[in-house]
N, C-alpha and C positions, 0 to 999 in steps of 0.2 A: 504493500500500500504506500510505503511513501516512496518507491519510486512515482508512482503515479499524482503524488500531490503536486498541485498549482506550482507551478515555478514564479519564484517570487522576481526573477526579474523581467517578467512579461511588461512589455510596454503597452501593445494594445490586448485586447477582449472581443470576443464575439458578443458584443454589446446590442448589436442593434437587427436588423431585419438582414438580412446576406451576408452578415461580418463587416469586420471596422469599417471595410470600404465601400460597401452597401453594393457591392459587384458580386460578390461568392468568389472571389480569386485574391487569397494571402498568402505572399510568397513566406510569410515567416511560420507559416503553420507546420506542422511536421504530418503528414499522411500517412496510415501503416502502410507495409511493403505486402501484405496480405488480409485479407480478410476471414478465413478459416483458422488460421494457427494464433497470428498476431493480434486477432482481437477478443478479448475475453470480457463478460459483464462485471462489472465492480460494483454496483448497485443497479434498483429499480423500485421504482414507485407505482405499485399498482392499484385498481379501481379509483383509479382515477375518474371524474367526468371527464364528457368531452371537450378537445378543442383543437383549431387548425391553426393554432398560433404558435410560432415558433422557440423556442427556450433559449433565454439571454443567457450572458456572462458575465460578471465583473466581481475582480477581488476575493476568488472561491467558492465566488456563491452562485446557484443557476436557480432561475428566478422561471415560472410554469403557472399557466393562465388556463382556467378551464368555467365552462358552464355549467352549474349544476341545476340538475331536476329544472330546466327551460324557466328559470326565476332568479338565479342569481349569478353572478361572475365571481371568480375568486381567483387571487394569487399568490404563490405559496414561493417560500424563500429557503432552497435545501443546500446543505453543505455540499460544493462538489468532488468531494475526494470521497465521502463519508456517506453522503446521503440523506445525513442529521437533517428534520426539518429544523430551521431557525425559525419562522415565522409564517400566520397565515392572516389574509385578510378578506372580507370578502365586502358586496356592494348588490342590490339589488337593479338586476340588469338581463332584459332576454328580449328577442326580438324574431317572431316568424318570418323567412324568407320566402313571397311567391314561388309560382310555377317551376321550374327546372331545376330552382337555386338550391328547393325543399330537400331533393334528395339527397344535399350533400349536407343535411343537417342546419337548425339555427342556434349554432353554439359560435363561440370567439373566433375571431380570423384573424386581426391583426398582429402581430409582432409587434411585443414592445419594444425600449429603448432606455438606456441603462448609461447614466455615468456615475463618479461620483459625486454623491448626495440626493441624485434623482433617478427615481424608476417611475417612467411615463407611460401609462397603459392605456389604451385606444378598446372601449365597451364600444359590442356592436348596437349600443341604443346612441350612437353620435356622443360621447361623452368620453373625455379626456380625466384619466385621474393621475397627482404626482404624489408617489409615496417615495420615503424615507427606506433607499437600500437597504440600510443598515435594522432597523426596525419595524417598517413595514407602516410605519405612521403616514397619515391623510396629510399632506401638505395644501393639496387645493384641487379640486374639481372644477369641471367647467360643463355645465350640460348646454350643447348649441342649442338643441330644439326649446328649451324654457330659458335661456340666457339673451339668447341670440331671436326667438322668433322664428329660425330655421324647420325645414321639414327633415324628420330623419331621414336618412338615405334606406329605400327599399328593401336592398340588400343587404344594408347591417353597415356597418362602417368596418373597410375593410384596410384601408390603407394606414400602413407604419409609419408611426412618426420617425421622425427623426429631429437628431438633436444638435445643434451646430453654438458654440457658444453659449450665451446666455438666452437663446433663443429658441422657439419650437417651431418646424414645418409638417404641416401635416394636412392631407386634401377630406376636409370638415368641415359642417357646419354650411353646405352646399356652395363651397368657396374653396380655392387654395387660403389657407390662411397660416399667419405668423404669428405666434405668441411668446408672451416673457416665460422663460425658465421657470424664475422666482415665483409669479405668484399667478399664472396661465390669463392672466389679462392678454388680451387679443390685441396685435400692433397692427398690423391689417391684414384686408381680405383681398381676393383677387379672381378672375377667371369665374365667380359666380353664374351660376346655374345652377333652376328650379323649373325647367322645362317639363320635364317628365321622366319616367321611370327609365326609358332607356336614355337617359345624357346626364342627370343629374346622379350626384353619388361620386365616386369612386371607386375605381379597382386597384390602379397601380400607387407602388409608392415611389415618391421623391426623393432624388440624388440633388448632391450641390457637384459643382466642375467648372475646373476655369473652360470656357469657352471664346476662343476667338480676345484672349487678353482679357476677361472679365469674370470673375466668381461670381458665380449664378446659381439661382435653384432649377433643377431642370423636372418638368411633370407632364404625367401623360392623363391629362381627362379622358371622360371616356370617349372625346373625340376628338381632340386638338393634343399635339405635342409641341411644346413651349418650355420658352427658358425665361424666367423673374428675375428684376432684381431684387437683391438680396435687403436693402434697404426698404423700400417703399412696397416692391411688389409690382413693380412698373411689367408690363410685356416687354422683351424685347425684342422677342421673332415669338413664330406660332407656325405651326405645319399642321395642314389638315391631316388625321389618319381615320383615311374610313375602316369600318368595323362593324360586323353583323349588331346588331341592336345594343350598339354600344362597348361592347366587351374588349378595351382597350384593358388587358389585365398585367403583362408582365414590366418588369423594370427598365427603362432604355439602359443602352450603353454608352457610354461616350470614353472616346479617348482621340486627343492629338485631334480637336475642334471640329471633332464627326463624331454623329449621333446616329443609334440604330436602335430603331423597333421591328415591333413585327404583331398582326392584330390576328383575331380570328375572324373568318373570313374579307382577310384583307389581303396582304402579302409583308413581304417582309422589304425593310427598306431603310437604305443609309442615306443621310443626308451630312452637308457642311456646313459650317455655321457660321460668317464673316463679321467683321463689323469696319463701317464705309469712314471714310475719314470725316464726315460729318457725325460718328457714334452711332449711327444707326445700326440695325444688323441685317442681314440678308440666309435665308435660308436657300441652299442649294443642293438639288437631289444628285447622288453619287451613282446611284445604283436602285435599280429595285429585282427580287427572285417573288417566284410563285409561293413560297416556301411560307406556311401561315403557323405563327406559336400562337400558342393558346393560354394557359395559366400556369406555364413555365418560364421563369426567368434563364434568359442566356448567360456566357457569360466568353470572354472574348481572353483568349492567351494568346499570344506576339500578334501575329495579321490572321488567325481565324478565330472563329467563332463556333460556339457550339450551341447549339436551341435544339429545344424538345419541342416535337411539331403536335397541331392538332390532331394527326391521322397518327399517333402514339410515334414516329417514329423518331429516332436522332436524324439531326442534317449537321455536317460542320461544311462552314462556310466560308470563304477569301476575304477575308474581310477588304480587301482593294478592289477589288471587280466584283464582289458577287455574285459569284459560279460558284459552286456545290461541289467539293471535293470527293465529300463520300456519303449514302444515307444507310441508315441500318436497318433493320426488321425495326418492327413495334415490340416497343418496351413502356408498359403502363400506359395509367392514361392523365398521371401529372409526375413528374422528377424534380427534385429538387438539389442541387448540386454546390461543392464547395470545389476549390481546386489550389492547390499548391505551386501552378503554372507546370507542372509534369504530370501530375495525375487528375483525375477527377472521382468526387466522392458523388455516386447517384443513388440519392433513395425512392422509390416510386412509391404511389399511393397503396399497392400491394407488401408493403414493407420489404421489398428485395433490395437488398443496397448494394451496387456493382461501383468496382474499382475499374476505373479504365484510363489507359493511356490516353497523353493529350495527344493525340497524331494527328496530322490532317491528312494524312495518304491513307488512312485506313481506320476502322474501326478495330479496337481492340480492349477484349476484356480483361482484365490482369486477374479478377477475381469476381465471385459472388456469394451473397449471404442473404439466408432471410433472417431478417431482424425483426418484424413487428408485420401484424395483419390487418393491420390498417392503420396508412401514416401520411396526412395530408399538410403535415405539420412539420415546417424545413429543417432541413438537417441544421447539425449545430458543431466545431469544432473547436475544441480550445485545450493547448497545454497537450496533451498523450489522450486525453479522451475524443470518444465520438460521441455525442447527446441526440437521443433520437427520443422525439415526443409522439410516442403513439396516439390513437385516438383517447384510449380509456388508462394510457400509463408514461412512465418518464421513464427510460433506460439510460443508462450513463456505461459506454462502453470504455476500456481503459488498454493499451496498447506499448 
């Protein structure tokens, strides 16, 4: 066991929704070299309630969000070497999702958001709560729909904050909006919409990225992709991405002042992102493929790119031209992926988690495990463990 304990000079955490960098690719992580021999369970928390929200990290502690009995949210604070709970807190909070959304259950979706002194958790009734890491104490809530006058989003509130200084982003309260750390007071809103059930809401969450000489917040509604600034909230470019009835779900990528999405029933598409010597910016299309992701985030290592498509299958991609190097058979029907820029960690919603080389000549397995039977809930890496939030338990893998 204490090979396995937290290495105390970790600088980052799997704090937030894809790890520090909100991409799923850290190069400081350390990936097993196997998944049969090299990965053994060191604890598990089971009967759990549900939830599809994914397990933070900070300081040894991993922090697990679940719905219980369709009336309350609760978040539980356990030791990660040990298992120990530390603390629980719970909040009354549940939200029915219409038509298609039902089958995949109305329990939590969003990923919190973790540093020190704040654990910011996103209730699918549109409410923001910031408790006390260390203790699990209520610092301040924010409900949009009685605060604000807002309509809840239909879906639930699905989008992960994130946390950038003393400040919060997060697509809420039928806005992109910006709020204080300190005490969840609202600095302003932006990109507002209350149209209806397929535009209003959110799916994806928000990255910030220097763009084109500028730190910006970059978001994908469910129909415009746009970059904010970071101050006021100003637009500074906006790209239409059409999308079957809205279902703009996964994270763009950006790197080196190109931005890539991909919608469902849309295609997938890079664009560039200028700014004129008058400060203006200009958005420019690079490339587009047929190739449609659905509620898999990708994630890009040197010039490709890897997406889990709608028709279950893998595609990696050029990220320079946009041609398809290789696609695989169908694996699941959502993957959630971490990668050490060599390998990648895929968990599907069938709990199978495959190790696979980063190649872009070829698909390759290096390994496969089933770890959980049902896990809509992202994978989590930190320190020698693998944290996988099943639907109804917590496993903390240790390697």
């Amino acid at each position: 066991m204490l090979s396995l304990a937290p290495s105390a000079q970790a600088q980052e955490s799997w704090n937030q929704w894809r790890g520090p960098h909100r991409n799923g690719v850290w190069a400081d992580v350390e990936l097993p070299e196997d998944l049969q021999d090299s990965l053994q369970l060191v604890w598990e928390q089971t009967d759990l309630s549900p939830s599809y929200s994914g397990p933070v990290v900070i300081e040894g502690t991993v922090y697990s969000t679940e719905t219980v009995d369709r009336q309350i949210e609760r978040v539980t604070a356990y030791n990660l070497a040990s298992g120990e709970q530390r603390w629980q807190v719970t909040w009354p909070g549940s939200l029915a999702v219409p038509f298609f959304a039902a089958s995949n259950g109305d329990w939590i979706r969003a990923t919190p958001a973790v540093e020190s002194g704040h654990l910011v958790v996103s209730s699918m009734r549109d409410v923001l709560v910031c408790l006390d890491p260390q203790t699990g104490d209520e610092k301040w809530k924010l409900d949009f729909a009685k605060q604000l006058g807002t309509r809840q989003p239909s879906f639930g509130n699905v989008c992960s904050p994130l946390i950038d200084g003393d400040s919060i982003y997060v697509q809420a309260g039928q806005a992109v909006t910006k709020l204080s750390l300190a005490d969840g007071s609202v600095q302003w809103q932006a990109m507002k919409n209350d149209e209806g059930m397929s535009s209003s809401g959110a799916f994806s969450s928000p990255v910030i990225a220097e763009l084109a000489g500028e730190r910006q917040l970059v978001v994908q509604t469910r129909e415009t992709l746009a970059g904010l600034r970071l101050t006021d909230g100003k637009v500074l470019w906006q790209q239409a991405i059409p999308a079957f009835r809205g279902m703009n779900i996964l994270t763009p990528l950006i790197q080196d002042d190109t931005v890539f999405t991909s919608a469902y029933g849309g295609r997938s598409e890079m664009f560039r992102v200028r700014q004129q010597a008058d400060q203006s910016f200009t958005v420019e299309p690079l490339w587009e493929n047929k190739a449609q992701g659905y509620m898999s985030s990708p994630i890009r290592i040197k010039d490709h790119i890897y997406l889990h498509l709608r028709n279950q299958r893998i595609v990696c991609i050029d990220a320079n031209s946009g041609k398809e190097t290789w696609t695989s058979k169908p694996f699941g029907k959502y993957q959630s992926w971490v990668s050490d820029g060599e390998r990648i960690l895929a968990l599907d919603q069938a709990g199978t988690l495959l190790l696979i080389a980063a190649d872009p000549t070829e698909l390759k397995i290096l390994d496969s495990r089933k770890v959980a039977d049902n896990s809509w809930a992202h994978l989590a890496v930190q320190d020698r463990f693998v944290i996988v939030r099943k639907l109804n338990a917590l496993s903390v893998f240790g390697f």
